[in-house]
OpenMM code with the backbone's topology and positions (N, CA, C; nanometers):
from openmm import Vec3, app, unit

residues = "UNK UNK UNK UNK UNK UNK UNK UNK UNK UNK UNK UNK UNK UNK UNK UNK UNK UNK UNK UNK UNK UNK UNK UNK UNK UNK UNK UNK UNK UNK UNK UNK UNK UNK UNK UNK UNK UNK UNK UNK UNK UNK UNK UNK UNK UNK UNK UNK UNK UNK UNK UNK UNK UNK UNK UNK UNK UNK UNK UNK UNK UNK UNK UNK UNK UNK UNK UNK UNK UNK UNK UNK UNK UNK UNK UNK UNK UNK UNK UNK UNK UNK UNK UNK UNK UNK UNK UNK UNK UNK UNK UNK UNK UNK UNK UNK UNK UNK UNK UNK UNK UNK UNK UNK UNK UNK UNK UNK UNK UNK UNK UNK UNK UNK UNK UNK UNK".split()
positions = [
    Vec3(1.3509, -0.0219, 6.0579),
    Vec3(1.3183, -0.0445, 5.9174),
    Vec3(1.1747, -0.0018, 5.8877),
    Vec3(1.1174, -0.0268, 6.0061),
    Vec3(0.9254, -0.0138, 5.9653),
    Vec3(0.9161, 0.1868, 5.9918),
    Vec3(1.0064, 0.1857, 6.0649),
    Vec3(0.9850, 0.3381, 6.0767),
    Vec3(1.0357, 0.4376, 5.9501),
    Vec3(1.0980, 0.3792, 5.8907),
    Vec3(1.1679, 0.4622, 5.7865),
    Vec3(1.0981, 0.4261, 5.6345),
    Vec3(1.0279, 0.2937, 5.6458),
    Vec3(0.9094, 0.2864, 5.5051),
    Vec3(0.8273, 0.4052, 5.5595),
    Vec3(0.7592, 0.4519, 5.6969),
    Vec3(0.6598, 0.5250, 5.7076),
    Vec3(0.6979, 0.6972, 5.7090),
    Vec3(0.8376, 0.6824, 5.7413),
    Vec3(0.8367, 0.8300, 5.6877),
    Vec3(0.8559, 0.8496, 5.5016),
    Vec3(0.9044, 0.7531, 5.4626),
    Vec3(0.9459, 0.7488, 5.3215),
    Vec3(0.7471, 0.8280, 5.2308),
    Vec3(0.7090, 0.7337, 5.3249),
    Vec3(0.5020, 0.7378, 5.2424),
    Vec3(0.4762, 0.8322, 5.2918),
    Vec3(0.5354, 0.8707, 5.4089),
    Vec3(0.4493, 1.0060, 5.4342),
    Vec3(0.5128, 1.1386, 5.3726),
    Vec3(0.6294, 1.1636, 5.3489),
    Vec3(0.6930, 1.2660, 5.2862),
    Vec3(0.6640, 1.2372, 5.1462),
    Vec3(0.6791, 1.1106, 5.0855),
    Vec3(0.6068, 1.1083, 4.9337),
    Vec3(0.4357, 1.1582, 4.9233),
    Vec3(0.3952, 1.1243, 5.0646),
    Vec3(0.2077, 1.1895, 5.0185),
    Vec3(0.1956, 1.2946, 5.0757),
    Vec3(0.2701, 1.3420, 5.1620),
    Vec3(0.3002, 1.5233, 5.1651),
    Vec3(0.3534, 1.6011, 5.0562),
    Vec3(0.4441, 1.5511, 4.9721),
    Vec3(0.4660, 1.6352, 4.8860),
    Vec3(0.4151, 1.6343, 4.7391),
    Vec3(0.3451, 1.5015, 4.7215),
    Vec3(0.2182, 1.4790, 4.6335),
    Vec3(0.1308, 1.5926, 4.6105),
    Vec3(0.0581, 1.5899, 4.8073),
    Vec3(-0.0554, 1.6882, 4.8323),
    Vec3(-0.0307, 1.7974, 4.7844),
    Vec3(0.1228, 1.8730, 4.7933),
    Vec3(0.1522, 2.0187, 4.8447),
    Vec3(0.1893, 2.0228, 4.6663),
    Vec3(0.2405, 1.9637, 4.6004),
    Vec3(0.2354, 2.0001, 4.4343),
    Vec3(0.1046, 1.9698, 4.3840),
    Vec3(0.0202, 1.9075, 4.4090),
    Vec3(-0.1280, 1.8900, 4.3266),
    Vec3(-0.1603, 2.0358, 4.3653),
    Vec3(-0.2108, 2.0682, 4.4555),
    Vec3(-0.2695, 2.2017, 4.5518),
    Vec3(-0.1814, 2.3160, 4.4677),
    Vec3(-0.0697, 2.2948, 4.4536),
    Vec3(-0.0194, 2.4343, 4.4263),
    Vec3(0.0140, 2.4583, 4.2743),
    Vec3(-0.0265, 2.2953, 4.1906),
    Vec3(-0.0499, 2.3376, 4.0274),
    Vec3(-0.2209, 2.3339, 4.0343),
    Vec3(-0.3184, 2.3270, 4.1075),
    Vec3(-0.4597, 2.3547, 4.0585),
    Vec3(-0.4827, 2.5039, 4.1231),
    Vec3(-0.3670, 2.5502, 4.2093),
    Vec3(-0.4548, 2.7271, 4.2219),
    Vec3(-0.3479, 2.8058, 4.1968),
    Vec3(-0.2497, 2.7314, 4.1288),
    Vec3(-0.1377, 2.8820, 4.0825),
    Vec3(-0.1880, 2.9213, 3.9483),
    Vec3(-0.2114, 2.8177, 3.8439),
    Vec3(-0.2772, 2.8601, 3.7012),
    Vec3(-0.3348, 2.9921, 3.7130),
    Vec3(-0.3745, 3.0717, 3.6408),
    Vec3(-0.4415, 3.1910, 3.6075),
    Vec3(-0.4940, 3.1385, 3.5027),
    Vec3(-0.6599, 3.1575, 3.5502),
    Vec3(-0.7818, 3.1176, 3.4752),
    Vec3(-0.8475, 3.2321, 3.4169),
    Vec3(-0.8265, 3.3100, 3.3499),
    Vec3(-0.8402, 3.4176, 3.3058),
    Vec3(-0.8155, 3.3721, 3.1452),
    Vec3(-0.8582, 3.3230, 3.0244),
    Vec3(-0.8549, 3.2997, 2.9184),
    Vec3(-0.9214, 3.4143, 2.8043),
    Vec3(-0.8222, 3.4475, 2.6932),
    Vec3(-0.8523, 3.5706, 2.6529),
    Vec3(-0.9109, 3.5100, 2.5037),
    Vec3(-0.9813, 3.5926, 2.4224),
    Vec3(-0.9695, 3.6045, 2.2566),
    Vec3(-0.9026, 3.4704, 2.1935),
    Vec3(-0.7936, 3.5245, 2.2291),
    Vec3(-0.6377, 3.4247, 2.1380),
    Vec3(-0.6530, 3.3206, 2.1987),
    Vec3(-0.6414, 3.3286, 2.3029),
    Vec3(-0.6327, 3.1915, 2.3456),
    Vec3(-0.7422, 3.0916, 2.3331),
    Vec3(-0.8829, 3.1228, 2.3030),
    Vec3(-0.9647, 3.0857, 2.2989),
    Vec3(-1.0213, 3.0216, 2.1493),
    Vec3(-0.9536, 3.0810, 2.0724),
    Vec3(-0.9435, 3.0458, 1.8988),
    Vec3(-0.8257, 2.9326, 1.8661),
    Vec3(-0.9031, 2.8626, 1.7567),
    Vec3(-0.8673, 2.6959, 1.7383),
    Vec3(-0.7358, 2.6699, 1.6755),
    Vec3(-0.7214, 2.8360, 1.6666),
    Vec3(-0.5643, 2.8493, 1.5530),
    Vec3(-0.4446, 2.9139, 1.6119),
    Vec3(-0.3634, 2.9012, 1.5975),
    Vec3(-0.2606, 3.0032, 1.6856),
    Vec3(-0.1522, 3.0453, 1.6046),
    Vec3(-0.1967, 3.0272, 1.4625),
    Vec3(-0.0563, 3.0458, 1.3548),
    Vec3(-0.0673, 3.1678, 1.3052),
    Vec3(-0.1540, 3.2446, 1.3373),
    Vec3(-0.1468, 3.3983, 1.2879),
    Vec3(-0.2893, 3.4142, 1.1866),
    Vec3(-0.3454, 3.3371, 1.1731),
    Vec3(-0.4102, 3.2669, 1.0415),
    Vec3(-0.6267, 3.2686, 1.0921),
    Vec3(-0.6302, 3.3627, 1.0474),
    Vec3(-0.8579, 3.3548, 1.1254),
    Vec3(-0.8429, 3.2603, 1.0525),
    Vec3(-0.9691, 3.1600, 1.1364),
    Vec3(-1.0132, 3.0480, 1.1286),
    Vec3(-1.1150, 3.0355, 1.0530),
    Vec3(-1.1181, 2.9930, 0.9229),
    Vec3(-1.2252, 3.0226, 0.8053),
    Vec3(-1.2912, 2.9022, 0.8243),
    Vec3(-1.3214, 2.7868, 0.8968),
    Vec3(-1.4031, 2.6968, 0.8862),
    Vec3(-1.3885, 2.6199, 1.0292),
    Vec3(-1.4828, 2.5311, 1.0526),
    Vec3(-1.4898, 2.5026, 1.2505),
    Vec3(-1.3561, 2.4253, 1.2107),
    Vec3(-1.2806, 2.3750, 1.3465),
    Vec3(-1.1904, 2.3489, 1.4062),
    Vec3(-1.2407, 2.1596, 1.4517),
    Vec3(-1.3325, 2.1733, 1.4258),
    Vec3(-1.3930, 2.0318, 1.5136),
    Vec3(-1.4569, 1.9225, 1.4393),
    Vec3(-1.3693, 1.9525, 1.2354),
    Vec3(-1.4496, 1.8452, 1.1489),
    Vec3(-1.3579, 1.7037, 1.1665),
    Vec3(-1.3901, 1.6122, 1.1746),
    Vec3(-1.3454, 1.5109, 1.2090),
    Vec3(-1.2503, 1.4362, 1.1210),
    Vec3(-1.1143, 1.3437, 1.1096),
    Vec3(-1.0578, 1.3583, 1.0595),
    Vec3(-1.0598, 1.2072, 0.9614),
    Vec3(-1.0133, 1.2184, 0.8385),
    Vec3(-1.0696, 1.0916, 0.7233),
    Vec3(-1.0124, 0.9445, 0.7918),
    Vec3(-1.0703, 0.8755, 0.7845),
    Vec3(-1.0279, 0.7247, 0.8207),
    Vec3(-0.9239, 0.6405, 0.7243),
    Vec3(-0.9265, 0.7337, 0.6175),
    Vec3(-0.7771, 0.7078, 0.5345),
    Vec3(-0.6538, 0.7473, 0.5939),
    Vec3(-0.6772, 0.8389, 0.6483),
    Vec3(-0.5384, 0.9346, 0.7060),
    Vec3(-0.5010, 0.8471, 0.8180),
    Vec3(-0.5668, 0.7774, 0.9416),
    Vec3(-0.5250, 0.7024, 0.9955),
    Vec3(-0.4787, 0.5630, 0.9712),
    Vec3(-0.5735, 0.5132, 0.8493),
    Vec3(-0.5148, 0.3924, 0.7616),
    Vec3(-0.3427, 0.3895, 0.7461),
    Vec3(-0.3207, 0.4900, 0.6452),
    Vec3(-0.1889, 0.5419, 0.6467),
    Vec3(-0.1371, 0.5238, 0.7398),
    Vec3(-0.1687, 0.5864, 0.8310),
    Vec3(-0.0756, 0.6012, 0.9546),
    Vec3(0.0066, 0.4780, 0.9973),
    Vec3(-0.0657, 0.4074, 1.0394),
    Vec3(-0.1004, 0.2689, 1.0952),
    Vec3(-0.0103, 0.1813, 0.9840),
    Vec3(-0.0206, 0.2226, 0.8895),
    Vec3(0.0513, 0.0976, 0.7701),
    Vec3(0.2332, 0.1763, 0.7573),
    Vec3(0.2384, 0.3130, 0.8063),
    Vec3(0.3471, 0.3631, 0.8021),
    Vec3(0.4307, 0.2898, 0.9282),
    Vec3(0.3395, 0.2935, 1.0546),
    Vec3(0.3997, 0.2524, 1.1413),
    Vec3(0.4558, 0.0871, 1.1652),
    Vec3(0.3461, 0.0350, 1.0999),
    Vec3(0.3661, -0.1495, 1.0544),
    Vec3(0.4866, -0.1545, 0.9827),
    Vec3(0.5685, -0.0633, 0.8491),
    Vec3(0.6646, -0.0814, 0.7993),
    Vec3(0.7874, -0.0667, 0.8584),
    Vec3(0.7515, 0.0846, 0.9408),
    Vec3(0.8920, 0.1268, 1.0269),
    Vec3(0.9539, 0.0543, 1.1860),
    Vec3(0.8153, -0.0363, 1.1533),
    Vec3(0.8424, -0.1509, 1.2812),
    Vec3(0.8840, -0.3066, 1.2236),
    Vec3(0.8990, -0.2753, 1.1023),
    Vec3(0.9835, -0.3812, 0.9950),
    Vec3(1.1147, -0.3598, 1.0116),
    Vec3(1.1388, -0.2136, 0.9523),
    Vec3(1.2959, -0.2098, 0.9797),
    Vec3(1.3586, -0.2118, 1.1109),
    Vec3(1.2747, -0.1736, 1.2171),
    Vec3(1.3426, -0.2332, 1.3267),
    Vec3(1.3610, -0.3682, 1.3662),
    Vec3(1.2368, -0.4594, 1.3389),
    Vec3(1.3126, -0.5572, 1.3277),
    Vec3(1.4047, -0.6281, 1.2563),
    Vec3(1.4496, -0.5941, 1.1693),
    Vec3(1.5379, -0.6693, 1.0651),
    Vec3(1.6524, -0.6050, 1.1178),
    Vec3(1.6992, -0.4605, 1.2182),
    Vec3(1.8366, -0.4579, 1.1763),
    Vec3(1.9344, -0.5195, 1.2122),
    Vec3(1.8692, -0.6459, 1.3389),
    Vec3(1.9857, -0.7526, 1.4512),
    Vec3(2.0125, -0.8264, 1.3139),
    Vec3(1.9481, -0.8376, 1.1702),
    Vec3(1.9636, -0.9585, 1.0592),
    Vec3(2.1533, -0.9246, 1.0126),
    Vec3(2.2137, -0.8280, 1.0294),
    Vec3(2.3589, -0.8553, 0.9872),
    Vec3(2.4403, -0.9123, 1.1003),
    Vec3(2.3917, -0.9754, 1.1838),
    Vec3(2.4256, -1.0276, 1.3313),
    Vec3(2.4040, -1.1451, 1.3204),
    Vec3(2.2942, -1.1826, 1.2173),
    Vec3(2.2440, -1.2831, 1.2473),
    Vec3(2.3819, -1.4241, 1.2086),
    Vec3(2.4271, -1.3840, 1.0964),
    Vec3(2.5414, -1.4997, 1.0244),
    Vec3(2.6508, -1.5164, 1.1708),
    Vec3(2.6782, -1.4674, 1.3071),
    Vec3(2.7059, -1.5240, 1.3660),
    Vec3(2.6712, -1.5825, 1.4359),
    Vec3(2.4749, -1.6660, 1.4751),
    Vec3(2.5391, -1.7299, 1.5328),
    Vec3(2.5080, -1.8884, 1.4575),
    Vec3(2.4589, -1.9735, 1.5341),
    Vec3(2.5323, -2.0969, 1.4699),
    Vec3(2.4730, -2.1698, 1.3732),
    Vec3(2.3292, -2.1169, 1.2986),
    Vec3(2.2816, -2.1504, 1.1984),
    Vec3(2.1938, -2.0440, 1.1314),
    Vec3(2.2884, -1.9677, 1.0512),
    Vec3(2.2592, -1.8389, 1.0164),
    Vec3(2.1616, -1.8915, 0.8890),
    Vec3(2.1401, -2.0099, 0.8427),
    Vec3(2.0098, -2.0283, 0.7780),
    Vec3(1.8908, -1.9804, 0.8253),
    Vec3(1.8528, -2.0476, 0.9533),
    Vec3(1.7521, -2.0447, 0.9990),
    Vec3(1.6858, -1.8564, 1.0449),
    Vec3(1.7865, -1.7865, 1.0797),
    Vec3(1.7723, -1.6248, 1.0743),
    Vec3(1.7277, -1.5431, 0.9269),
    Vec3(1.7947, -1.6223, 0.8337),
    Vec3(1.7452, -1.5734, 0.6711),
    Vec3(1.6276, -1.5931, 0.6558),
    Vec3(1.5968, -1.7666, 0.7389),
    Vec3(1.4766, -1.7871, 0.6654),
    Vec3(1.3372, -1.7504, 0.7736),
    Vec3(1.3688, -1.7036, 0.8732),
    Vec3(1.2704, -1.6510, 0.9305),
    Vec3(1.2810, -1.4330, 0.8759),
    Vec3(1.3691, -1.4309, 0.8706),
    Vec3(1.3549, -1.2584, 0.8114),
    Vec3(1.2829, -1.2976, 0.7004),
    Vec3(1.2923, -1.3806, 0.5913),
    Vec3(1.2377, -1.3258, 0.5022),
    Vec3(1.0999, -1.4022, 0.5040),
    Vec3(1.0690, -1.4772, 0.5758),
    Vec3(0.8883, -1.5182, 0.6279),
    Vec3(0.8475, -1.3541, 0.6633),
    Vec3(0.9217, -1.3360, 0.7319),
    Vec3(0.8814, -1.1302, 0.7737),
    Vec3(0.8400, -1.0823, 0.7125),
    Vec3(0.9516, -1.1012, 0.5963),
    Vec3(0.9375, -0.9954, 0.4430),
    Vec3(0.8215, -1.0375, 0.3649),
    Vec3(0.7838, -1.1396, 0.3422),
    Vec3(0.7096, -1.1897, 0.2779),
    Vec3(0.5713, -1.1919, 0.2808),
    Vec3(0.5419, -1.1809, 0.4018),
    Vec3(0.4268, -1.1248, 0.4993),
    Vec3(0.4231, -1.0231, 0.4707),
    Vec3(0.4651, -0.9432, 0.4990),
    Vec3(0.4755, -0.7458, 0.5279),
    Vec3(0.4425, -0.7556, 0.3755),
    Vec3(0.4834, -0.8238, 0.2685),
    Vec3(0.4768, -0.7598, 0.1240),
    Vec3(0.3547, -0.8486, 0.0487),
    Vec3(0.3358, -0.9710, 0.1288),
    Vec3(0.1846, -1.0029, 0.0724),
    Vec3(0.0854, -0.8960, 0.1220),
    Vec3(0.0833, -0.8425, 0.2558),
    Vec3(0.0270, -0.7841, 0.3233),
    Vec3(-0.0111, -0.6097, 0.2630),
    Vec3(0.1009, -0.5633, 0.1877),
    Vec3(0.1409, -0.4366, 0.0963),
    Vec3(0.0256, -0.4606, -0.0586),
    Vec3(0.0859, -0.5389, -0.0898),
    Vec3(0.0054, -0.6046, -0.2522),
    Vec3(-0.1053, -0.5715, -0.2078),
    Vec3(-0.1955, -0.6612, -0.0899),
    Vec3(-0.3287, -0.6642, -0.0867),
    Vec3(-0.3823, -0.4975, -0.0285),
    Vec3(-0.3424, -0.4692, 0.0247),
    Vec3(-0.3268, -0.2982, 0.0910),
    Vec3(-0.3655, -0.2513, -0.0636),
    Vec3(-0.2536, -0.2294, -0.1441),
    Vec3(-0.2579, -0.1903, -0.2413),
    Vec3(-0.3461, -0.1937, -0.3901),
    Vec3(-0.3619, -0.3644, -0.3683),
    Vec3(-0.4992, -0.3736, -0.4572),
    Vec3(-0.6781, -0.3528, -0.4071),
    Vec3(-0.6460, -0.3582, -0.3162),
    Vec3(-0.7520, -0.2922, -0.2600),
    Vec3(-0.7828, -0.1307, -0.2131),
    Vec3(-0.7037, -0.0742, -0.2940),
    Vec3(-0.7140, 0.1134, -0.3134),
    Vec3(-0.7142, 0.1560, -0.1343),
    Vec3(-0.6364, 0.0663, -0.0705),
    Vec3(-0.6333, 0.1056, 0.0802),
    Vec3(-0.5369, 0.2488, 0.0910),
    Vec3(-0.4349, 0.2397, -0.0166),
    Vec3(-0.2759, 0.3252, -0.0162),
    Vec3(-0.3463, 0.4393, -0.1171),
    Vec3(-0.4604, 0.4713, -0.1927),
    Vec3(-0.4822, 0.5741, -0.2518),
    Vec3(-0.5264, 0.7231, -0.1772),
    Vec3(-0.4755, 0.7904, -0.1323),
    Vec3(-0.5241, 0.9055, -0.0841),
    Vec3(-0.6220, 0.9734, -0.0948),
    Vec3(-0.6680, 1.0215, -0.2383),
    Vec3(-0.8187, 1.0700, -0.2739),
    Vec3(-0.9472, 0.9338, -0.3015),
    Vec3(-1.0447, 1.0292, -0.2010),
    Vec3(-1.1655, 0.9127, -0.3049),
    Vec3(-1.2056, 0.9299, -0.4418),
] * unit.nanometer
topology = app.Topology()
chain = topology.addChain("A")
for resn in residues:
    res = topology.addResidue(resn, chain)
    for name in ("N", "CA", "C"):
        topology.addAtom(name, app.Element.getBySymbol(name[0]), res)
């Protein structure tokens, strides 16, 4: 048993070694023009590549992802009336809902959801 964990580690860190080694010197490091420009859509690059990106745009993001992690949780809720006190499933989904949409209002009155400054 002890002999066969040690070939198991040693053929896993032999063949570790022998793929690291042979993806850091097979690459061809030779980088041209094209490849070296920030664009690759056919398109010269009329302004740097490296302006940093608005803290609205990730706002968004982040509030897109908070919603679409709403509907995942709610979709076990047509499941919920079986089991044995399908009150208590209503009334915790819609504590959810209620949250997520106090949470929207204030987003919203606070020009968090407006795109332009």
């Amino acid at each position: 048993m002890n002999n066969l964990i040690v070939t198991c580690v040693l053929i896993a860190v032999t063949l570790s070694a022998v793929l690291a080694i042979v993806a850091f010197w097979l690459p061809q490091m030779s980088p041209d023009y094209e490849k070296l420009s920030p664009y690759e859509c056919g398109f010269d690059p009329l302004g740097s590549a490296r302006l940093p990106f608005s803290l609205r745009f990730f706002l968004v993001a982040i509030l897109f992802l908070l919603f679409d992690l709403e509907i995942a949780l709610l979709l076990p809720l047509p499941w919920g009336d079986q089991l044995s006190c399908p009150l208590t499933t209503f009334l915790w989904a819609s504590t959810v809902l209620l949250l997520l949409t106090i949470g929207l209002i204030y987003e919203w009155l606070q020009g968090g959801l407006e795109w332009a400054e």
